[in-house]
N, CA, C and O of each residue as an XYZ file, in Angstrom:
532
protein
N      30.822     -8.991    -86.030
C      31.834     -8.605    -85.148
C      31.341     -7.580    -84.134
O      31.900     -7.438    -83.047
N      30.452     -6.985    -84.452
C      29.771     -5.544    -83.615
C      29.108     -6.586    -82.927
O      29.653     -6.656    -81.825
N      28.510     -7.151    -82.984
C      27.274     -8.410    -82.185
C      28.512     -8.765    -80.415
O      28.367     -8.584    -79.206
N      29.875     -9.458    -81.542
C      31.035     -9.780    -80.395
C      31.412     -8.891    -79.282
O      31.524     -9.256    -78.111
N      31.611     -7.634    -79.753
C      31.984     -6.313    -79.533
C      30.782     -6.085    -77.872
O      31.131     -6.129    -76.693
N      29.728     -5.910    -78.311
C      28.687     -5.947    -77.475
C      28.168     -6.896    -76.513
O      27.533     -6.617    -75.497
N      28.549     -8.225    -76.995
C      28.279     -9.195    -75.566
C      29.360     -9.572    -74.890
O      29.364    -10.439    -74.017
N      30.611     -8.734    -75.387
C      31.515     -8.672    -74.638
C      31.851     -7.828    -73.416
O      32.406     -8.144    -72.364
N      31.282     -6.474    -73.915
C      30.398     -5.223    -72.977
C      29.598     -5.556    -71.818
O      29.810     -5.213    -70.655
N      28.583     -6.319    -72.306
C      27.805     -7.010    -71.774
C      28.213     -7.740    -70.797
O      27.903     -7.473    -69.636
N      28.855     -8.610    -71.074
C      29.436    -10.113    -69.871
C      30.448     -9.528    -69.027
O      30.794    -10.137    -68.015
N      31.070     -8.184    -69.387
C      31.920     -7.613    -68.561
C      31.136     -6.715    -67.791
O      31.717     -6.420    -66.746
N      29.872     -6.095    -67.942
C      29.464     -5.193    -67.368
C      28.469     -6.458    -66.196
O      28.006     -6.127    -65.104
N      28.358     -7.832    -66.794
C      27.371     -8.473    -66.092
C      28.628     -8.886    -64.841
O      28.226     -8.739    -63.686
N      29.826     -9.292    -64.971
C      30.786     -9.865    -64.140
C      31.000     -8.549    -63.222
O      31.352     -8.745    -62.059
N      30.817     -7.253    -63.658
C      31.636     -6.395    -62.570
C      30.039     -6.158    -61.810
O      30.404     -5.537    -60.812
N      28.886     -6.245    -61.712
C      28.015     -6.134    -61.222
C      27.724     -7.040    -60.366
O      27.114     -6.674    -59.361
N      28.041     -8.329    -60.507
C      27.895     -9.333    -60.034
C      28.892     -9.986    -58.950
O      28.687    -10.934    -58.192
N      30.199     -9.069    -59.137
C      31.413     -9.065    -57.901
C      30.778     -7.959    -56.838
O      30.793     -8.104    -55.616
N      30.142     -6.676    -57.643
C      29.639     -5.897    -56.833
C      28.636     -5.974    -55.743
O      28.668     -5.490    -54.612
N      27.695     -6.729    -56.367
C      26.858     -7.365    -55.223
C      27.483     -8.061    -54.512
O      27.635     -7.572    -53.393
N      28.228     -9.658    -54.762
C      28.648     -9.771    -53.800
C      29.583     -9.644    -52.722
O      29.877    -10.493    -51.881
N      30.174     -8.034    -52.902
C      30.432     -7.706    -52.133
C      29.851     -6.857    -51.005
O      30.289     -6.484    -49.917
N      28.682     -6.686    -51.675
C      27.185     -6.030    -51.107
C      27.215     -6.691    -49.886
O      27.731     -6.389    -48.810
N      26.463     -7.798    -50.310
C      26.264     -9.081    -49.506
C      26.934     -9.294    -48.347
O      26.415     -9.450    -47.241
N      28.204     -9.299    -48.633
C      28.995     -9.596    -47.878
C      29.414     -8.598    -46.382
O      29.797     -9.050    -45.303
N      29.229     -7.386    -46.689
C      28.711     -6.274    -46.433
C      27.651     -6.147    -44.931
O      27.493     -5.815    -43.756
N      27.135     -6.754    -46.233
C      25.482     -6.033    -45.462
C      24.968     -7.921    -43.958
O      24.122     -8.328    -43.161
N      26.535     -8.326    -44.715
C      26.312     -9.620    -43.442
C      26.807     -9.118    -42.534
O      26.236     -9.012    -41.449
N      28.218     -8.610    -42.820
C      29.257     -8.456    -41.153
C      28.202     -6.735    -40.831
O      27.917     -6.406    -39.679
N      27.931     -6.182    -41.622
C      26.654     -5.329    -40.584
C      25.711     -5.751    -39.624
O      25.376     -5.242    -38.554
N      25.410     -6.591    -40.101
C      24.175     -7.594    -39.443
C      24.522     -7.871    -38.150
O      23.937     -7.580    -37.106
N      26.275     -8.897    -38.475
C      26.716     -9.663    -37.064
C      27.112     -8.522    -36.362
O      26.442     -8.627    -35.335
N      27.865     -7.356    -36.241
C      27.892     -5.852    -35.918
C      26.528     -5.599    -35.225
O      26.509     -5.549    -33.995
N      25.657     -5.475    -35.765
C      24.276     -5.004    -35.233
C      23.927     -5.517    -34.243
O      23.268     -4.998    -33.343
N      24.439     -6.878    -34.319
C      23.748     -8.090    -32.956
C      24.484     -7.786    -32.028
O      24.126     -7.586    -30.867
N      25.438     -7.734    -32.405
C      26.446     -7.648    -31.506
C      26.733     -6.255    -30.638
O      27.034     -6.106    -29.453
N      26.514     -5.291    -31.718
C      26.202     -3.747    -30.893
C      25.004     -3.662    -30.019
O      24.826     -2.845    -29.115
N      23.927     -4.942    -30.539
C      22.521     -4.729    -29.419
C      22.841     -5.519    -28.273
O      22.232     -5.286    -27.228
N      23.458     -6.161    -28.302
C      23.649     -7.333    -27.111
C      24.833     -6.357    -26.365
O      24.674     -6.288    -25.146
N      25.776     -5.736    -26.800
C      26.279     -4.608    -25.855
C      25.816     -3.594    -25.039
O      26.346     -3.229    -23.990
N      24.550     -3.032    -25.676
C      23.552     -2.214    -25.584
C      22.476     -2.772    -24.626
O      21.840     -2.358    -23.656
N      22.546     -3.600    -25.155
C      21.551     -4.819    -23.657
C      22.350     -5.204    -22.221
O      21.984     -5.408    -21.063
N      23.379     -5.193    -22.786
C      24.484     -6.004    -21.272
C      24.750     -4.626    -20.468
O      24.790     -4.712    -19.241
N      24.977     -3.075    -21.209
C      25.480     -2.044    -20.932
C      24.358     -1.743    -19.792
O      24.638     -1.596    -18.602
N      22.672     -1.654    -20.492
C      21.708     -1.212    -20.059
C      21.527     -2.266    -18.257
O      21.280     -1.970    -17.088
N      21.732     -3.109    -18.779
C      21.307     -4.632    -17.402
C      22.723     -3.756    -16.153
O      22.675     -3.744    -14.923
N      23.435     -3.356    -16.736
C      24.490     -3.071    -15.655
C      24.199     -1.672    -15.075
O      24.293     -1.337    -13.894
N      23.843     -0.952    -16.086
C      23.086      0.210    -14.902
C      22.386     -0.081    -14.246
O      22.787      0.045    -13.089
N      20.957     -0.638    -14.366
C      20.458     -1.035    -14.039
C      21.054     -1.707    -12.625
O      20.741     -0.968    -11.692
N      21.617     -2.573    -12.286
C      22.162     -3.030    -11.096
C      23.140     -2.067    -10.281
O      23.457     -2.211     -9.101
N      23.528     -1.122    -11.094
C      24.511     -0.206    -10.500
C      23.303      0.638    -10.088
O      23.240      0.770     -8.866
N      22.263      1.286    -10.817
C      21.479      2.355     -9.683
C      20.613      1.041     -8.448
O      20.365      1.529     -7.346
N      20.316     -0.048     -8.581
C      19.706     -1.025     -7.726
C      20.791     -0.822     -6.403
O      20.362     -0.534     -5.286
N      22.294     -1.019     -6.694
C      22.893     -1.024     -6.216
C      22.908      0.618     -5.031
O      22.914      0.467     -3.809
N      22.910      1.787     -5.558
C      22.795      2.807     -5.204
C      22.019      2.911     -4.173
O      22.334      3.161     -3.010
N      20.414      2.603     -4.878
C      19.458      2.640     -3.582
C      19.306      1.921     -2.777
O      18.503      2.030     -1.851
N      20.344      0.705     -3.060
C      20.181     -0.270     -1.524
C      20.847      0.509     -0.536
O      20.270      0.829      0.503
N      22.204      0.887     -0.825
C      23.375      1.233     -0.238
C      22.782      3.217      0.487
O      23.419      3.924      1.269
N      21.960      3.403      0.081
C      21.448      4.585      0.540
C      20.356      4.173      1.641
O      20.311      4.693      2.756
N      19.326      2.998      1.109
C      18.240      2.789      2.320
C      18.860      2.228      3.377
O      18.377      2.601      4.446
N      19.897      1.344      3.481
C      20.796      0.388      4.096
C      21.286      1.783      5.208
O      21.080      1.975      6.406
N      21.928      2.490      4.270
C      22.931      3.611      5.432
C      21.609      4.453      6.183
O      21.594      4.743      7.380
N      20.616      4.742      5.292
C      19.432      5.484      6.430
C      19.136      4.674      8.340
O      19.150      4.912      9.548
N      18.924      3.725      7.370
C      18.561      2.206      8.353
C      19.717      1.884      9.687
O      19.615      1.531     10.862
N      20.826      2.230      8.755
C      22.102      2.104      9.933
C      22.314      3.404     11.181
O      22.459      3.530     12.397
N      22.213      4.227      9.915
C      22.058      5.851     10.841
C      20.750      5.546     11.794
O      20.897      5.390     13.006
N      19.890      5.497     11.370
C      18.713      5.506     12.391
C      19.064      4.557     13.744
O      19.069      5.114     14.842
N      19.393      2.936     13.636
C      20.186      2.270     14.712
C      20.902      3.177     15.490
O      20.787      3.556     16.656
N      21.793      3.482     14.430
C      23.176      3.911     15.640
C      22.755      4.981     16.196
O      22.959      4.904     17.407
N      22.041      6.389     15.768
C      21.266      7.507     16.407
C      20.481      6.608     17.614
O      20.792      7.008     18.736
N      19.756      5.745     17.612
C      18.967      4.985     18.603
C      19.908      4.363     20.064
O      19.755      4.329     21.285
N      20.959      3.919     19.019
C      21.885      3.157     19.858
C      22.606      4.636     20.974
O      22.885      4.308     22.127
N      22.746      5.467     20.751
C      23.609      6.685     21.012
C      22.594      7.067     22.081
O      22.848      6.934     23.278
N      21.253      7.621     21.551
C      20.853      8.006     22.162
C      20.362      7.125     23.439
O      19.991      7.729     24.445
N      20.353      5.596     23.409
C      19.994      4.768     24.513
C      21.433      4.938     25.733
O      21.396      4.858     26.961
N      22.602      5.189     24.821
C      23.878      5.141     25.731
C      23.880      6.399     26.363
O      24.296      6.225     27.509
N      23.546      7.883     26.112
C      23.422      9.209     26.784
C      22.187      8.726     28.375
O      22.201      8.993     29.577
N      21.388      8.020     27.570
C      20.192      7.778     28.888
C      20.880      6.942     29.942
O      20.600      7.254     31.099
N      21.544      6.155     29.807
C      22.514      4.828     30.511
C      23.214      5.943     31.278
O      22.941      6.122     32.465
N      24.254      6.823     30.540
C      25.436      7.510     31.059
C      24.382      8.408     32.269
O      24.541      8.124     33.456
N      23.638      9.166     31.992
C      22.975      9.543     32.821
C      22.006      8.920     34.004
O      21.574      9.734     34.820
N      21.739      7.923     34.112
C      21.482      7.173     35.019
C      22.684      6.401     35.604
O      22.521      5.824     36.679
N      23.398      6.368     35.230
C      24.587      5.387     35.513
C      25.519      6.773     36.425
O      26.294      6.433     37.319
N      25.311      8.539     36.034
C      25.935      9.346     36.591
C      25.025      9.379     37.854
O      25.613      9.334     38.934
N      23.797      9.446     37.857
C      22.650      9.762     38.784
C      22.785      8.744     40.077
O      22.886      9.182     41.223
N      22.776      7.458     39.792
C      23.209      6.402     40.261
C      24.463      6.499     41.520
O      24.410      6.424     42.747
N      25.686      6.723     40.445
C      26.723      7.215     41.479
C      26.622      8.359     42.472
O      27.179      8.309     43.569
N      25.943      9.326     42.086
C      25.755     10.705     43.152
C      25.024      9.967     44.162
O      25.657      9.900     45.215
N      23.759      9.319     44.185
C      23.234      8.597     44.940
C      23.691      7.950     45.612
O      23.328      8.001     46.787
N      24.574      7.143     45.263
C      25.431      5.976     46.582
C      26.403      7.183     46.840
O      26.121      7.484     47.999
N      27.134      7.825     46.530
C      27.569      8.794     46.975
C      27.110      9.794     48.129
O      27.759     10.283     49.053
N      25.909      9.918     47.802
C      24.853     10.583     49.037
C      24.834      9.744     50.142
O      24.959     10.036     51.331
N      24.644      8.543     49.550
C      24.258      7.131     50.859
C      25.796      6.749     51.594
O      25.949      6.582     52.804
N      26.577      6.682     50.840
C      27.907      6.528     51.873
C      28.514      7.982     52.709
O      29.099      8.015     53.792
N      28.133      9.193     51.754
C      28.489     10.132     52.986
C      27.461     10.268     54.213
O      27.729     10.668     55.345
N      25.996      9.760     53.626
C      25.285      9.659     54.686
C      25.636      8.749     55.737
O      25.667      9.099     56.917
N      25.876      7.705     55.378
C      26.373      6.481     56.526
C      27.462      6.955     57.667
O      27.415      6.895     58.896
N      28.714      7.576     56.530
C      29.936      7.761     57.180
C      29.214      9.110     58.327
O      29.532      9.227     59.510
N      28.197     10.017     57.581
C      27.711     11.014     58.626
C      27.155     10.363     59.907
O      27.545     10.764     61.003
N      26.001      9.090     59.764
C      25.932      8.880     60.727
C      26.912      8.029     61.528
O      26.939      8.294     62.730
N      27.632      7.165     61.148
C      28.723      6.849     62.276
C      29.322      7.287     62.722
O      29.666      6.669     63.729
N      30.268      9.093     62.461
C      30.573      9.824     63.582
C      29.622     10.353     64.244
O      30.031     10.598     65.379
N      28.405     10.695     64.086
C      27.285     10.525     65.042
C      27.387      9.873     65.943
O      27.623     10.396     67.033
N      27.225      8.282     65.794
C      27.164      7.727     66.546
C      28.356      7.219     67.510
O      28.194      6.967     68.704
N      29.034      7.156     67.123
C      30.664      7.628     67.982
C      30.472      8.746     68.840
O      30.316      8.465     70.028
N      30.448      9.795     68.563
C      29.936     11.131     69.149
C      29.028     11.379     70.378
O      29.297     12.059     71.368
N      27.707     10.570     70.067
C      26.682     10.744     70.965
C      26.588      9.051     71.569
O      26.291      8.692     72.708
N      26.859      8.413     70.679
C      26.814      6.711     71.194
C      25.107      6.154     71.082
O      24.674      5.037     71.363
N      24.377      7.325     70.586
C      22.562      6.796     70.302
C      22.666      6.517     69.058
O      23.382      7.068     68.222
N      21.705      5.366     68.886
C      21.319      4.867     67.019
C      20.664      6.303     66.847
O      20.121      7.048     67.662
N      20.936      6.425     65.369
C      20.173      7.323     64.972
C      18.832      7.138     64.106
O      18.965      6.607     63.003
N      17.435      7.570     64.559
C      16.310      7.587     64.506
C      16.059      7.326     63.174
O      17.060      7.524     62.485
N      14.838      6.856     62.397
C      14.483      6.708     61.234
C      14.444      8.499     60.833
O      15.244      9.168     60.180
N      13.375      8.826     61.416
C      13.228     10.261     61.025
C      14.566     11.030     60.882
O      14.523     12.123     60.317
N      15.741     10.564     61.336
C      17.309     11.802     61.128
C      17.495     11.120     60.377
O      17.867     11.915     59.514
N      17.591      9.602     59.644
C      18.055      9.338     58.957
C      17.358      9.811     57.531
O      17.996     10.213     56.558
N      16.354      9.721     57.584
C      15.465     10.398     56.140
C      15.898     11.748     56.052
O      16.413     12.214     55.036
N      15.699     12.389     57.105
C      16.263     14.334     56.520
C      17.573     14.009     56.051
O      18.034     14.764     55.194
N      18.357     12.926     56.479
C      19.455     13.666     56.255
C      19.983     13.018     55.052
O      21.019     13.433     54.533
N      19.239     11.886     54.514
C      19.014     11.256     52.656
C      18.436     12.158     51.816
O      18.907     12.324     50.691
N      17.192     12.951     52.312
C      16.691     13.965     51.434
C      17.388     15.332     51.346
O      16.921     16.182     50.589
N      18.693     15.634     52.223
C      19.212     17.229     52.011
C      20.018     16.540     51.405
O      20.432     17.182     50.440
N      20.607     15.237     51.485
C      21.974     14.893     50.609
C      21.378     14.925     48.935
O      22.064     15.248     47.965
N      20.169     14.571     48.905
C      19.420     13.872     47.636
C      18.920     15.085     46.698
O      18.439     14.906     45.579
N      19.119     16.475     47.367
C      18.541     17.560     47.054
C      18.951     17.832     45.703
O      18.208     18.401     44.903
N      20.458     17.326     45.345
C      20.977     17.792     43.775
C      20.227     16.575     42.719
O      19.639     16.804     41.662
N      20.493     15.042     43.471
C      20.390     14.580     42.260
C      18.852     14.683     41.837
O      17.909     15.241     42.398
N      18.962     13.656     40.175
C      17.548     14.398     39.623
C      16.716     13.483     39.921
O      16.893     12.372     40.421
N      15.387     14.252     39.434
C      13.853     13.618     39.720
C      13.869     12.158     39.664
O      13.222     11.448     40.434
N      14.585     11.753     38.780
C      14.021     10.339     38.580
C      14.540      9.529     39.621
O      13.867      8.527     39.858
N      15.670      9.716     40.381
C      16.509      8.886     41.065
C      16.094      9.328     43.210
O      16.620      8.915     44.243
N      14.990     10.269     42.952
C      14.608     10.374     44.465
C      13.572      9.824     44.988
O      13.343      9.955     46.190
């Protein structure tokens, strides 16, 4: 009866060991699928920074690149505005010159000479700038 007693011990201590593992098992599986699954998050997380700083330094060389244009562009339109101001003083010079010489010539009734006509383009011409005389 002690023999009974003992492999009864036994088969109960073998059954609760044997639920125990497999609940081990069972365990140490959904860890596993967890693990894959936490690395493949860890992988997808990493790939997206990754495109987010890619993203960064495009959007920074891109705006250098744009700034530099439009500084170019700006500064080509200041050179325009200023020739385009220089320009007008000039025909400005040339039509008060004209209108000067036609009451001249009303006045005295003589064409007026190459030589009066040059002095009197170069005292009109005296403001605008170098490039336009």
């Amino acid at each position: 009866m002690t023999s009974y007693l003992i492999d009864f011990v036994l088969i109960a201590a073998l059954v609760f060991t044997s639920w125990r593992v497999g609940k081990m098992v069972r365990e140490l599986r959904r860890l596993r699928t967890e693990e894959s699954s936490f690395h493949r998050s860890l992988t997808d997380a990493d790939a997206a920074i990754n495109r987010a700083a890619h993203a960064v330094v495009m959007l920074r060389s891109e705006g250098v690149a744009t700034l530099t244009a439009l500084q170019a562009a700006i500064d080509d339109a200041r050179e325009l505005a200023e020739m385009l101001d220089d320009s007008a003083r000039v025909a400005e010079t040339r039509l008060s010159v004209a209108n000067d010489g036609r009451r001249d010539d009303a006045a005295t009734t003589a064409a007026p000479t190459q030589e009066n006509w040059l002095t009197l383009i170069e005292s009109r011409l005296a403001s605008a700038s170098p490039a336009n005389r």
